[in-house]
TIMI-681009 format. One record per residue: x, y, z of N, C-alpha, C, O in turn. Coordinates in steps of 0.1 Angstrom, whole numbers, padded with zeros to 4 digits, always signed. Example, Ala and Ser with C-alpha at 12.3 -4.5 7.8 and 13.67 -1.06 7.14 Angstrom:
TIMI-681009
+0132-0057+0078+0123-0045+0078+0132-0033+0078+0142-0033+0085 +0128-0022+0071+0137-0011+0071+0129+0000+0079+0134+0011+0080 
//
This chain:
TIMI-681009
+0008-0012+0000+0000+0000+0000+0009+0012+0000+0019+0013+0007 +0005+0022-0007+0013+0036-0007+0014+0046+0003+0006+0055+0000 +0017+0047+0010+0016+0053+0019+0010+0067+0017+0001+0072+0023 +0019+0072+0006+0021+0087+0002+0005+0089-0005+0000+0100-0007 +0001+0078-0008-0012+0082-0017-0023+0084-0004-0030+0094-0003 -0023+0072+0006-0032+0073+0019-0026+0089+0028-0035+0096+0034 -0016+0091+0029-0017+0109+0035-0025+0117+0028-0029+0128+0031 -0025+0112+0016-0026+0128+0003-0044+0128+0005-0052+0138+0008 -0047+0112+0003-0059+0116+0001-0066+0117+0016-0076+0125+0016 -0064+0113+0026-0063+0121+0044-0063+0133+0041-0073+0140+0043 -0051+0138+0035-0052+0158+0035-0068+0160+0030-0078+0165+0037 -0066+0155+0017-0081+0159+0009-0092+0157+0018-0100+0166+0019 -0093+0148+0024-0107+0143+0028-0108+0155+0039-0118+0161+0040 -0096+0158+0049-0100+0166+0057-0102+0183+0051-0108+0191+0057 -0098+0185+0045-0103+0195+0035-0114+0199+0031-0117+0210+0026 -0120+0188+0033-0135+0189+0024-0131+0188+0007-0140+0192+0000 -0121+0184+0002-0120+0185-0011-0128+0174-0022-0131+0175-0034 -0128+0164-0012-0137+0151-0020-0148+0145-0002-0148+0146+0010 -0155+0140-0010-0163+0134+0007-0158+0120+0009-0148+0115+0003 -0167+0112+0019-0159+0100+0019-0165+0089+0012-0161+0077+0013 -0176+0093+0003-0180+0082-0008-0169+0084-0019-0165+0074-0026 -0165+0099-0021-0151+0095-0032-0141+0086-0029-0138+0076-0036 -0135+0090-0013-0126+0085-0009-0126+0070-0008-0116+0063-0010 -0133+0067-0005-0138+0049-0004-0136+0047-0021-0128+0038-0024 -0141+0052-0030-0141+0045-0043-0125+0052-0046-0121+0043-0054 -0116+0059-0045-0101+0056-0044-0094+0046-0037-0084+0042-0042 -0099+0041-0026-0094+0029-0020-0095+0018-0028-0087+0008-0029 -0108+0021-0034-0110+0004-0039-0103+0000-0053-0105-0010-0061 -0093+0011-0054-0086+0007-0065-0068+0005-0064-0059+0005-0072 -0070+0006-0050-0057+0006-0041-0048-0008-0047-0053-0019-0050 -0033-0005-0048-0024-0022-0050-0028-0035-0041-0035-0035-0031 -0024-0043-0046-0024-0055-0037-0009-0055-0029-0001-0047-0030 -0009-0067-0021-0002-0073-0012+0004-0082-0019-0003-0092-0022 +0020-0081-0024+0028-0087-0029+0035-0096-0021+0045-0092-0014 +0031-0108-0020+0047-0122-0010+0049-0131-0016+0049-0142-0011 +0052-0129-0027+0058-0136-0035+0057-0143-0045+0060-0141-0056 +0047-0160-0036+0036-0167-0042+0025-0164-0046+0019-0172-0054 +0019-0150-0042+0006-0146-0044+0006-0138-0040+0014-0134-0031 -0010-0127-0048-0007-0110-0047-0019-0108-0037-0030-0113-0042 -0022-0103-0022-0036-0108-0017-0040-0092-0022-0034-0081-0023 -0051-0095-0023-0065-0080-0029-0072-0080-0016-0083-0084-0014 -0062-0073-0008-0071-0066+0005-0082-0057+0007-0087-0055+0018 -0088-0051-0008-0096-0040-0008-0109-0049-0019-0118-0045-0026 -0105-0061-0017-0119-0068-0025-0131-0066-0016-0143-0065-0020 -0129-0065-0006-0142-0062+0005-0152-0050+0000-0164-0051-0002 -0141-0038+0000-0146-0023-0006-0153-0028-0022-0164-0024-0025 -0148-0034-0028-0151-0035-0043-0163-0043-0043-0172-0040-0052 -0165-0054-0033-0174-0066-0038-0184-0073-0023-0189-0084-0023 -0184-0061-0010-0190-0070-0002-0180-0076+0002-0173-0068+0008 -0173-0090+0003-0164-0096+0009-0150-0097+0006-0144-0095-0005 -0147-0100+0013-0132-0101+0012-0129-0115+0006-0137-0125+0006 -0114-0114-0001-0110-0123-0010-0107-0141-0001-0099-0145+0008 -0118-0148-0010-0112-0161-0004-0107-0172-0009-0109-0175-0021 -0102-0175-0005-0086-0186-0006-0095-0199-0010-0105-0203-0003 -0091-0204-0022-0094-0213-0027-0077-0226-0031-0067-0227-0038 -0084-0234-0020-0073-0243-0012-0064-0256-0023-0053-0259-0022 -0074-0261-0034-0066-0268-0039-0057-0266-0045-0058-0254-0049 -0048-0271-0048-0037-0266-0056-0020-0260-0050-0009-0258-0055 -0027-0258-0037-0017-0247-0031-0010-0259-0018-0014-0270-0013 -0003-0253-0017+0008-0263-0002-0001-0258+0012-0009-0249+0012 +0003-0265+0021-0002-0260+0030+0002-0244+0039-0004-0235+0046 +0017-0249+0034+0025-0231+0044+0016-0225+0035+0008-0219+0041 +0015-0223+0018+0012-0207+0017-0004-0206+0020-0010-0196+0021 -0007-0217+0020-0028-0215+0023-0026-0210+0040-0036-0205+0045 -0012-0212+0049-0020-0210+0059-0010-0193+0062-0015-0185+0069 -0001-0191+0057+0003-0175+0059-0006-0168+0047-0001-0157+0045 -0015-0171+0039-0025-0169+0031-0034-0161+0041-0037-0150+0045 -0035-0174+0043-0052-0167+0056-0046-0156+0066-0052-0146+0070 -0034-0160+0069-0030-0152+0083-0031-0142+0080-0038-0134+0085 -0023-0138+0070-0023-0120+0060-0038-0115+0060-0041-0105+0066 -0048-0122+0053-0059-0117+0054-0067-0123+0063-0077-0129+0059 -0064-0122+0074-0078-0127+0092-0064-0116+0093-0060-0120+0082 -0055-0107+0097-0049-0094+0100-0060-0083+0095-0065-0076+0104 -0064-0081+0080-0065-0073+0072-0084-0072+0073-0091-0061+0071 -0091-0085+0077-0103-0086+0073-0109-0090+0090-0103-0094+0100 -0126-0088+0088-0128-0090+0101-0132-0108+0100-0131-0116+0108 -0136-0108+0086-0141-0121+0081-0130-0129+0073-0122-0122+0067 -0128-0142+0071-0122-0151+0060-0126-0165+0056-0130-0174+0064 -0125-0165+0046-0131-0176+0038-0120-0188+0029-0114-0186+0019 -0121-0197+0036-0110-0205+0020-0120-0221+0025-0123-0227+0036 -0123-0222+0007-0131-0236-0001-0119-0242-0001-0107-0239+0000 -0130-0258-0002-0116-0269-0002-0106-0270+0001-0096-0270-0006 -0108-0272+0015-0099-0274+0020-0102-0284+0027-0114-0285+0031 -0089-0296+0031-0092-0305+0034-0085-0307+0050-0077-0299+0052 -0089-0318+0061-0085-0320+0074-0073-0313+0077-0069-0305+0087 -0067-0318+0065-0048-0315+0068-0045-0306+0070-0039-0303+0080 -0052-0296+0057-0050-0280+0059-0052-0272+0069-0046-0263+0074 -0067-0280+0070-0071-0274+0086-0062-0273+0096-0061-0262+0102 -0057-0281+0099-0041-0291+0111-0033-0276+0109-0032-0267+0118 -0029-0275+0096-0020-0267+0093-0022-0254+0096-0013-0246+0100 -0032-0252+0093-0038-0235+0091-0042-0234+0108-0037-0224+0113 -0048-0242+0117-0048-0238+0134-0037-0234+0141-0037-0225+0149 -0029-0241+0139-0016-0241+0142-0011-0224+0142-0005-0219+0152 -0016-0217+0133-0007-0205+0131-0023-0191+0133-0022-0179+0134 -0035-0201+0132-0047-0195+0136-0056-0201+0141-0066-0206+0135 -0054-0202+0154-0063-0209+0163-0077-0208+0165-0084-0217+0169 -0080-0192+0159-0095-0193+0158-0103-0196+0147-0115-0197+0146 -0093-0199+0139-0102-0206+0122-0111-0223+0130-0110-0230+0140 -0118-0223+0121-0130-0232+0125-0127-0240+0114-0117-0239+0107 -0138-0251+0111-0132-0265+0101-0148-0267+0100-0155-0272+0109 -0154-0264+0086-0166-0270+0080-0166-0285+0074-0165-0288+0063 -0167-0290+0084-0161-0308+0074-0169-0310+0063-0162-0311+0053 -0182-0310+0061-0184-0315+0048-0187-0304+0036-0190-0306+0024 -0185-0291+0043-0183-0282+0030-0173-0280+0030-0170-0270+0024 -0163-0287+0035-0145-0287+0033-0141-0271+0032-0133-0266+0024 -0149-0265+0042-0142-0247+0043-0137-0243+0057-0142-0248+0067 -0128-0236+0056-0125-0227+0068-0125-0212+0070-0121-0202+0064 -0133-0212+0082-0140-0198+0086-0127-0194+0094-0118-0202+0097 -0127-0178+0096-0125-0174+0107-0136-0159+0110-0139-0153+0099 -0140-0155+0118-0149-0147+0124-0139-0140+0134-0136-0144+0145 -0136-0129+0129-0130-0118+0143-0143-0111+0149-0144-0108+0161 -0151-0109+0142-0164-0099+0147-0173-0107+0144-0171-0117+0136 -0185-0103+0150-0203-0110+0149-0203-0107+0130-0196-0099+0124 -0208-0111+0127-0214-0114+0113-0224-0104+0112-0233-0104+0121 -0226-0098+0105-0238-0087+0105-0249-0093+0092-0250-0091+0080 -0255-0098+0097-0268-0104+0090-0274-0096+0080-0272-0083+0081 -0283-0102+0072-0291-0096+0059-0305-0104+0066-0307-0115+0070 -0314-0092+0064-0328-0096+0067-0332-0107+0057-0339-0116+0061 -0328-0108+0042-0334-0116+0032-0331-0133+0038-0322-0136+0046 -0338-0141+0033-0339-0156+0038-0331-0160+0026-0335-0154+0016 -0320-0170+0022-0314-0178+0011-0321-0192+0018-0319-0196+0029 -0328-0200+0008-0330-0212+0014-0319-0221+0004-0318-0220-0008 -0313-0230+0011-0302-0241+0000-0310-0253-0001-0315-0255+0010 -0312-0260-0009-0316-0271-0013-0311-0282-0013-0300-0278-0018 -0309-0294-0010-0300-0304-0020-0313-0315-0024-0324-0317-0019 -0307-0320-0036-0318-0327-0041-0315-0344-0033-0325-0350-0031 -0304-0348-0030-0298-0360-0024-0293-0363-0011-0293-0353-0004 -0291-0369-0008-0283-0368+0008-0265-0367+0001-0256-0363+0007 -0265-0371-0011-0251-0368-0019-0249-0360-0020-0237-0357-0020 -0259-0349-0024-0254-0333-0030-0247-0328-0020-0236-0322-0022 -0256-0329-0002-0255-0325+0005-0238-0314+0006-0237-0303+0012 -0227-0322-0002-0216-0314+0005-0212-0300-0004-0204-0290-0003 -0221-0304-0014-0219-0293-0023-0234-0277-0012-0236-0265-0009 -0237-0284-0012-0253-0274-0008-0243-0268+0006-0242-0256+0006 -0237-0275+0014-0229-0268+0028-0221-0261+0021-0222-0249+0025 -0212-0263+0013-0201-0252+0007-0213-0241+0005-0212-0233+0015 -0224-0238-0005-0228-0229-0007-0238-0225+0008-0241-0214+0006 -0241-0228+0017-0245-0231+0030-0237-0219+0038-0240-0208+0042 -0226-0226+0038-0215-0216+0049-0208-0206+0044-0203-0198+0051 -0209-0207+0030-0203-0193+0021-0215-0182+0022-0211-0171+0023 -0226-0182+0023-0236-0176+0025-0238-0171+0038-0241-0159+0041 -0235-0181+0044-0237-0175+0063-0224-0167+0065-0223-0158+0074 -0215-0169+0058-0203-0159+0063-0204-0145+0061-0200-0135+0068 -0212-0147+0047-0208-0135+0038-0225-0127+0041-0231-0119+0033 -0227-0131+0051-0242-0123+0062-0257-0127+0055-0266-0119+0056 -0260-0137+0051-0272-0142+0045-0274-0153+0060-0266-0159+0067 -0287-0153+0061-0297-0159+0069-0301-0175+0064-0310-0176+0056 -0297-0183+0067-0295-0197+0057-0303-0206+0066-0302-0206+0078 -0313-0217+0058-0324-0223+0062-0322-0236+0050-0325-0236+0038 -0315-0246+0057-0313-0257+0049-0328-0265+0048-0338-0264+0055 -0325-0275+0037-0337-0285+0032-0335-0293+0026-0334-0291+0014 -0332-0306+0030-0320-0316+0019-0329-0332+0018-0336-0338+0027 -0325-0336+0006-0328-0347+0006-0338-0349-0001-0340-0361-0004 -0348-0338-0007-0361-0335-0013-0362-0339-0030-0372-0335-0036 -0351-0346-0036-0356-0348-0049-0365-0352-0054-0375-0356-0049 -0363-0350-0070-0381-0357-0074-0380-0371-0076-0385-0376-0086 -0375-0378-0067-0375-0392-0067-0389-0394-0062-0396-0404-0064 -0391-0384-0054-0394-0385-0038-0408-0370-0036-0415-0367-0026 -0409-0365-0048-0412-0353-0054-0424-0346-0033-0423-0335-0028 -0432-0356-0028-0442-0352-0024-0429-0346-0007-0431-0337+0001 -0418-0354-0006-0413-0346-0002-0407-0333+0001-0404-0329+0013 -0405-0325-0009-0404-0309-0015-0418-0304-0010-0418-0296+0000 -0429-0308-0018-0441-0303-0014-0447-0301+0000-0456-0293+0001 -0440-0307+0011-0443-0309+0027-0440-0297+0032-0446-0291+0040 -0429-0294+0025-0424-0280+0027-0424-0266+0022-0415-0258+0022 -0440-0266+0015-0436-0254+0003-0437-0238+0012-0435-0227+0006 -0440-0241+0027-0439-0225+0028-0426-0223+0031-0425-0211+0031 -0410-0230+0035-0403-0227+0034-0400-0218+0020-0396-0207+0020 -0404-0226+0007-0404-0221-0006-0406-0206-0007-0400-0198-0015 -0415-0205+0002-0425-0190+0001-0418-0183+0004-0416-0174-0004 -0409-0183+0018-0409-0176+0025-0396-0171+0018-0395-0159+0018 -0386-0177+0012-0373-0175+0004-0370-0163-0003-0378-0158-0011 -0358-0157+0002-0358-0141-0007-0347-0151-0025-0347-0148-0037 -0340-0162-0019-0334-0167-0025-0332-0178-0026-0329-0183-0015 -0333-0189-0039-0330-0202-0033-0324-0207-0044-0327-0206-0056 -0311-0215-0038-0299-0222-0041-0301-0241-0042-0300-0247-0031 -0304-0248-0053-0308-0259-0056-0293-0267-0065-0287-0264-0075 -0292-0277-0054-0277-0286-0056-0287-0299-0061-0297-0303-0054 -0284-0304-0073-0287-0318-0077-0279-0323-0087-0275-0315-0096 -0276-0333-0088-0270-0344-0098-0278-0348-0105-0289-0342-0107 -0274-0362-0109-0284-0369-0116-0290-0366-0127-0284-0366-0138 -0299-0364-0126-0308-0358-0146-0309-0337-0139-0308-0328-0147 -0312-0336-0126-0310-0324-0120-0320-0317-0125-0317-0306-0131 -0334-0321-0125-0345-0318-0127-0349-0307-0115-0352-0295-0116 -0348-0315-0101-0351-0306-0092-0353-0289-0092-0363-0281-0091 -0340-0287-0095-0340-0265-0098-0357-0266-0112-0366-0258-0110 -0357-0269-0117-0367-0267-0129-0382-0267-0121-0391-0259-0122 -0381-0282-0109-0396-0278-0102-0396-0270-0094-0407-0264-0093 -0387-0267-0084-0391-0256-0082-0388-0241-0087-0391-0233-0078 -0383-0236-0097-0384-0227-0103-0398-0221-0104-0403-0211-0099 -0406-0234-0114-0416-0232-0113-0432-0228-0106-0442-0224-0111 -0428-0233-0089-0431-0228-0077-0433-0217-0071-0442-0213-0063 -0420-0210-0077-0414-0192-0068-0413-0182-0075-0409-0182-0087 -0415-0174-0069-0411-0158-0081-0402-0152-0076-0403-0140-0075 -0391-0158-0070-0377-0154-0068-0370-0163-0072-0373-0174-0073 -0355-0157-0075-0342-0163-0080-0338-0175-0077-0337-0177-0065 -0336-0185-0086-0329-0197-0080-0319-0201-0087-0319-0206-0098 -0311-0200-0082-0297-0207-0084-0294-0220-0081-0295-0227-0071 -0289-0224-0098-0287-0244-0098-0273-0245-0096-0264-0236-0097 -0270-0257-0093-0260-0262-0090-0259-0275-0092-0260-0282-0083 -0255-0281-0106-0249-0294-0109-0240-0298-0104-0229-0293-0101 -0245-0313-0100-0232-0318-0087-0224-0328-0096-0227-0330-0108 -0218-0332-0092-0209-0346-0104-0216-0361-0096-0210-0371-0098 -0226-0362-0090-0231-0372-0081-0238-0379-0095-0245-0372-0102 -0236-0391-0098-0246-0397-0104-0237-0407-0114-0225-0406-0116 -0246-0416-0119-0238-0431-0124-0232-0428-0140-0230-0416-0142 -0229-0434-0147-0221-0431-0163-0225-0424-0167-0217-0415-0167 -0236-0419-0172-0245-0415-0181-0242-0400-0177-0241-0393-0187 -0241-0394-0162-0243-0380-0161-0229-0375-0160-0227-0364-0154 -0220-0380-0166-0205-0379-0171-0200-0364-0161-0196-0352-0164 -0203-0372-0146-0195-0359-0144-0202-0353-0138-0196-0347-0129 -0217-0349-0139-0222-0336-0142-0228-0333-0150-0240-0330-0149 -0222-0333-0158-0220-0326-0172-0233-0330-0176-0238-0320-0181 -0245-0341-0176-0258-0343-0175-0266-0336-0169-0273-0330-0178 -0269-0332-0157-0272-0323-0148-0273-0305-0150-0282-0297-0149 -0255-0306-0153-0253-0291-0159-0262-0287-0174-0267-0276-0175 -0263-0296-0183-0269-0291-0194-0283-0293-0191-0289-0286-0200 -0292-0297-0184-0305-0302-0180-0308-0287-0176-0316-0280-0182 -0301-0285-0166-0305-0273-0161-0304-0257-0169-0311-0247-0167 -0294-0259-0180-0292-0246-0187-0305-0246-0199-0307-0236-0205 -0312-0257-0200-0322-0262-0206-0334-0260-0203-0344-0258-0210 -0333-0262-0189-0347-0257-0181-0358-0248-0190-0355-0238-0196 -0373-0253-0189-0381-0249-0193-0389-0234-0186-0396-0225-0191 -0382-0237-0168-0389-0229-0160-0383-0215-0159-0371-0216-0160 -0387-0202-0159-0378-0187-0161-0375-0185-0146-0382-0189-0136 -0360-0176-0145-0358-0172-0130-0346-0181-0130-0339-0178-0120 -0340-0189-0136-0331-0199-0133-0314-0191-0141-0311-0187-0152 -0307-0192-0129-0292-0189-0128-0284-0202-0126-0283-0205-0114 -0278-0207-0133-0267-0220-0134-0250-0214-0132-0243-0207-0139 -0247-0220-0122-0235-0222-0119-0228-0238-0128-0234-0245-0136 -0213-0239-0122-0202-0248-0132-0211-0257-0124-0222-0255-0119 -0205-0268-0123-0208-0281-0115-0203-0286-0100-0192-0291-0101 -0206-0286-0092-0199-0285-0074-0197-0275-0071-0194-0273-0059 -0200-0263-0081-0198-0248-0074-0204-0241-0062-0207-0229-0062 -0204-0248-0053-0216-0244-0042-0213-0226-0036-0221-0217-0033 -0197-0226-0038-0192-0210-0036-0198-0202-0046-0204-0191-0043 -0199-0205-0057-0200-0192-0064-0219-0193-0068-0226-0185-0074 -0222-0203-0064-0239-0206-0063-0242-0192-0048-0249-0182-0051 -0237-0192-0038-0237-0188-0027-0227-0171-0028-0230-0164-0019 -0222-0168-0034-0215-0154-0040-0228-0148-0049-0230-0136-0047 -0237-0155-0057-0243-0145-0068-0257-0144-0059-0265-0135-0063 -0261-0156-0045-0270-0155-0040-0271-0139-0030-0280-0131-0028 -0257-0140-0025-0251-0129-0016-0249-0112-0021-0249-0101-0015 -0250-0117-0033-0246-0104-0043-0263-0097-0044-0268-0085-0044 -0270-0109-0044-0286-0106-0048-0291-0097-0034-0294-0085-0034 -0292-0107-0023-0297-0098-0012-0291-0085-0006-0297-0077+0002 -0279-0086-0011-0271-0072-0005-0277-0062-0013-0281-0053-0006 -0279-0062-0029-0285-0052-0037-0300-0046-0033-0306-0035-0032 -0305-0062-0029-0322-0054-0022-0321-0046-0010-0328-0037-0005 -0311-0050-0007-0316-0042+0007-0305-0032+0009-0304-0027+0020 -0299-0031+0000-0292-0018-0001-0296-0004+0003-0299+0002-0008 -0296+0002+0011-0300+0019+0015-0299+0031+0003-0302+0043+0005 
//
């Protein structure tokens, strides 16, 4: 960070030369955090609602856990997907207060209370398989201040199941639907609600759904309107566009 740029624009602000809605949109275009392996974007919070999270595969353990430590300094909140037991091991060690989502394979850390959004996100899963995808988007949602009301297991295998529950349906500012398989589910209830639902193709299912990749095109196919498709296992970024939605309604 520049130092010389954060005095100048301090001078200005106390000046009255710009107010502090300018000054906030000059931050948000502030450098990143250069160490070497990776540049961290400290000012993604100002830009986007949350701060930047650590997406664990691929990386060793030291840099995922001086990763987090730089930003749980910088942020009151932190987020890193996929991550697995080990990392976890690794990453306590150097931050004791990170937490361990086992089957959404994420790690929280919370320095402050979470400041909630009145809107309801309800998550779906169509299986008791989807389930670990629906918690990724579950706990990426509760971090990032959405009010989360799980419902799992309700496929149309099983269809009168779903139905048992339609005022949950009702009551939803947002709803996030994880299914495999042929991944029909997001289509019925689309058709249900007059709010946003975001699908989520899981890779859960026998030859035929290669992956997903059955599921995923089912759903981009969907007959029902209102429907937003993420990749396949994407439960984070199912749970980012849900986050993005209720922050805009209830925006001041």
């Amino acid at each position: 960070m520049d130092n010389k740029f954060l005095y100048e624009l301090l001078e200005r602000l106390k000046k009255g030369e710009i107010d502090t809605d300018a000054a906030l949109d000059k931050l948000k275009i502030l450098p990143f955090e250069d160490i070497g392996y990776a540049k961290l974007d400290h000012h993604r919070n100002l830009r986007k609602g949350f701060p930047e999270v650590v997406f664990c595969e691929g990386k060793t353990s030291l840099h995922i856990s001086e990763i987090i430590k730089k930003l749980a300094l910088c942020n009151s909140n932190v987020l890193a997907t996929r991550a697995s037991r080990d990392i976890y091991t690794a990453v306590s060690k150097i931050c004791p207060e990170a937490q361990y989502h086992e089957l959404a394979r994420c790690i929280t850390i919370n320095n402050e209370p979470i400041q909630k959004y009145n809107s309801s996100v309800l998550v779906i899963s169509a299986g008791t398989a989807d389930i670990p995808v629906a918690e990724e988007a579950a706990v990426t949602t509760e971090i990032m201040g959405g009010n989360v009301t799980r419902l799992y297991d309700v496929g149309v295998a099983g269809i009168h199941r779903l139905f048992s529950h339609h005022d949950l349906l009702r009551k939803a500012s947002v709803i996030i639907v994880t299914a495999g398989m042929e991944g029909a589910l997001a289509t019925v209830i689309a058709g249900l609600v007059n709010v946003p639902v975001i699908a989520v193709p899981t890779s859960i299912g026998y030859g035929a759904s290669f992956g997903g990749l059955a599921a995923l095109l089912a759903m981009l196919n969907s007959c029902a309107s209102g429907i937003a498709v993420v990749n396949i296992d994407n439960g984070f970024g199912a749970a980012a566009m849900a986050s993005s939605i209720i922050r805009l309604a209830e925006k001041n």
